[in-house]
C-alpha atoms as one frame of an Amber mdcrd trajectory, in Angstrom:
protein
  52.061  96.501  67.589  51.937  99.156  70.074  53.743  97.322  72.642  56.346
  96.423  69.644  56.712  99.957  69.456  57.560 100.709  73.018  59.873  98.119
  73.659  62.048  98.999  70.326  61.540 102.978  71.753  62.740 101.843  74.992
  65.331  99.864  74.427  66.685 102.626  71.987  66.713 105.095  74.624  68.476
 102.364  76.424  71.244 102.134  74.333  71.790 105.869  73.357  72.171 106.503
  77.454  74.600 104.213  77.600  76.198 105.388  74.652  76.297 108.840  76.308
  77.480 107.420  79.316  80.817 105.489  77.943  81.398 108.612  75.583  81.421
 110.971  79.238  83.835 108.346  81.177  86.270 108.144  77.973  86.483 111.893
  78.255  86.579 112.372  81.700  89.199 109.412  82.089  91.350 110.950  79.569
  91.461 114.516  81.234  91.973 112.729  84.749  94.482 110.996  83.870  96.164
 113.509  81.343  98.700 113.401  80.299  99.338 109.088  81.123  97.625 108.127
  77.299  99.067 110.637  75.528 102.691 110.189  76.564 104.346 108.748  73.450
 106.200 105.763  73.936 106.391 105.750  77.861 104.245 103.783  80.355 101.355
 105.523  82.351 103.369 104.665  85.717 106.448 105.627  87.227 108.108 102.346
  86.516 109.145  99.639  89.082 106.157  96.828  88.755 104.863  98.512  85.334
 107.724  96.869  83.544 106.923  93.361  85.183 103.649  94.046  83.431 104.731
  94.892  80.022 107.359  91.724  80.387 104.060  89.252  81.138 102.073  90.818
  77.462 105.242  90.529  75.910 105.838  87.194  77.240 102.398  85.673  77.238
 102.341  86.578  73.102 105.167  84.737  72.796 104.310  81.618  74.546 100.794
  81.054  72.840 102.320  82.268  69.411 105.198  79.403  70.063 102.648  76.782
  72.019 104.530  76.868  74.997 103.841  76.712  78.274 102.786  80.391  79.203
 102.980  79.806  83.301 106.921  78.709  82.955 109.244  80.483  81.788 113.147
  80.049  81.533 113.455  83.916  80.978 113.858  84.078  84.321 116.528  82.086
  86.468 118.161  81.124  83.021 118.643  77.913  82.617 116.540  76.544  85.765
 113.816  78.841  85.188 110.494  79.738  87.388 106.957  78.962  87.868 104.317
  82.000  87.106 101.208  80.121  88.356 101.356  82.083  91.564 102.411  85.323
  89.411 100.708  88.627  88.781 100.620  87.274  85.083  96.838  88.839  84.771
  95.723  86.250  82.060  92.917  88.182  81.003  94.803  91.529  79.702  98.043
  89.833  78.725  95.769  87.491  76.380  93.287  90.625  75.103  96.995  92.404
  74.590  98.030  90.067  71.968  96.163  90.678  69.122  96.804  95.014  70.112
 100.453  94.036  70.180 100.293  93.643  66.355  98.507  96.941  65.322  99.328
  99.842  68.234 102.736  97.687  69.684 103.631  96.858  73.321 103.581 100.196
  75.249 100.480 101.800  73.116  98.766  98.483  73.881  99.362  98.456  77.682
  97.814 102.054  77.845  94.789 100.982  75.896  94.254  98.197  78.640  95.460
 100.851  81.157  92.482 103.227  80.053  89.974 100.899  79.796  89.706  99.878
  83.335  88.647 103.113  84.529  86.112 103.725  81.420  84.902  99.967  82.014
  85.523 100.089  85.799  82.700 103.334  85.742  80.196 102.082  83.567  79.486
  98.459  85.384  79.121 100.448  88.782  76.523 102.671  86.550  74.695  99.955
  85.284  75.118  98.348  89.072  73.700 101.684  90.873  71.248 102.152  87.996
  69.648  98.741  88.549  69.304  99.040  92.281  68.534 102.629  92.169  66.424
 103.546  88.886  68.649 106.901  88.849  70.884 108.020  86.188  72.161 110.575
  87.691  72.897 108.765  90.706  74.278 106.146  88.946  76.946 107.882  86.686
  78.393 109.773  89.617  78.439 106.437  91.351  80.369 105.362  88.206  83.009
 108.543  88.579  83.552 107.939  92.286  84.458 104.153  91.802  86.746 104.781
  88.297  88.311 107.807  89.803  88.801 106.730  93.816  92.118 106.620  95.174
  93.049 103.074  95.513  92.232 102.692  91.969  94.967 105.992  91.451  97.482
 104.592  93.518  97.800 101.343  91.848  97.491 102.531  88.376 100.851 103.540
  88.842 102.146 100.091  88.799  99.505  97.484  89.140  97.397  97.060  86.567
  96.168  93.781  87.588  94.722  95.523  90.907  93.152  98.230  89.107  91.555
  95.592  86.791  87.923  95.871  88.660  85.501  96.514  85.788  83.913  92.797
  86.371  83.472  93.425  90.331  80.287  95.460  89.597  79.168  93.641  86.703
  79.518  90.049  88.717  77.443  91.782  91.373  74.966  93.267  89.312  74.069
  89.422  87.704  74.309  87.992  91.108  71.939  90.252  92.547  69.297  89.396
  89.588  70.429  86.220  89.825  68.318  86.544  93.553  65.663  88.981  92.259
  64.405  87.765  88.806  64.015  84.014  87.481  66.181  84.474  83.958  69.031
  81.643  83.586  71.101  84.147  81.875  71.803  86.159  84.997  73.452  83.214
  86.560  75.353  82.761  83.378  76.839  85.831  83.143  77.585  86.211  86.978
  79.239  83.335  86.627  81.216  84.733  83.693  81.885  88.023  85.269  83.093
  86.062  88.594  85.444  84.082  85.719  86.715  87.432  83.942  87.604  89.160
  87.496  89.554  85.579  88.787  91.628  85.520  85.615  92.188  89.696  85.566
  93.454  89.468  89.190  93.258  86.091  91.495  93.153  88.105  94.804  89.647
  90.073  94.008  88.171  86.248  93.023  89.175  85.602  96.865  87.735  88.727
  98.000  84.216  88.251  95.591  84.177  84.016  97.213  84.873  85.096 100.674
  81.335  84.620 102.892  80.436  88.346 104.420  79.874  88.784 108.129  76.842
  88.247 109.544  76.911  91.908 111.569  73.348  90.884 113.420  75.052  88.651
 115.299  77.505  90.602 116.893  77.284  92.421 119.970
């Protein structure tokens, strides 16, 4: 009974940190990035690539709403048309957009997505750095510096598929438990995490499956 009583203590404590922790990096990311969400009807960016991006959500609600094909497109190149496979099409957000298209609209849905990869993008590095540390305080700075660095600001300008990282941590965080502890579920949900950061941007899937140097061998 005791030990009943621990883990339901623990576990509580568990979840209120991390309560307190995504309540700190939705505040924080709102004030660092004021006044981007609260903008009215305009984009978060300075245009150029931005409007690609609102073009794929708009466009990849319309293809699964009408069954089509949503990697071709005669949009584009009227009447030929053009291939997207090898797009920045982000499958991930433009399919989580559709369903926000219908109750905030197009722009008010791309900031939502916008926002959430520096709230989400913070609080897998915490859990990350909190794993392999057993620090909290450690870990939520650790959280700030990764949301909040500068490649992460420079692309949010225009690229949201490159500031789409909140699975990078996450994936790394299973795979290393994956090593150090014997549950199935860690390689489960490494393998989902890997899944979630190939279809949010294809380039950080090459980056996560590309074999790291081996720096003891070099002179």
């Amino acid at each position: 009974m005791h030990r009943f009583l621990d883990r339901t203590k623990s576990r509580l404590e568990t979840w209120k940190l991390n309560v307190v922790v995504l309540m700190t990096y939705t505040i924080l990311s709102t004030i660092f990035t004021y006044p981007a969400v609260i903008l009215g009807n305009k984009l978060p960016a300075d245009g150029g690539d931005a409007f690609q991006f609102l073009w794929v959500f708009w466009w990849i609600k319309e293809a699964v709403l009408s069954f089509s094909n949503p990697y071709y497109t005669t949009y584009i190149y009227y009447p030929t048309g053009v291939d997207l496979v090898f797009s920045t099409i982000t499958p991930f957000n433009s399919i989580v957009s559709i369903p926000l298209q219908f109750v905030f609209g197009l722009v008010d849905t791309y900031k939502i997505i916008w926002i959430l990869t520096f709230i989400l993008s913070g609080y897998g590095t915490f859990l990350l750095v909190k794993y392999l540390t057993g620090d909290t305080r450690a870990a939520l700075i650790s959280g700030l510096i990764f949301m909040f660095c500068p490649y992460r600001f420079v692309h949010a300008l225009a690229h949201i598929n490159l500031i789409s990282t909140q699975w990078i941590p996450l994936y790394v965080l299973f795979l290393i438990k994956t090593v150090d502890e014997t549950k199935r579920s860690n390689t489960l949900f490494a393998a989902l995490f890997l899944f979630l950061t190939a279809i949010s941007c294809y380039q950080y899937l090459i980056f996560l499956c590309y074999p790291s140097p081996d720096f003891t061998k070099m002179e």
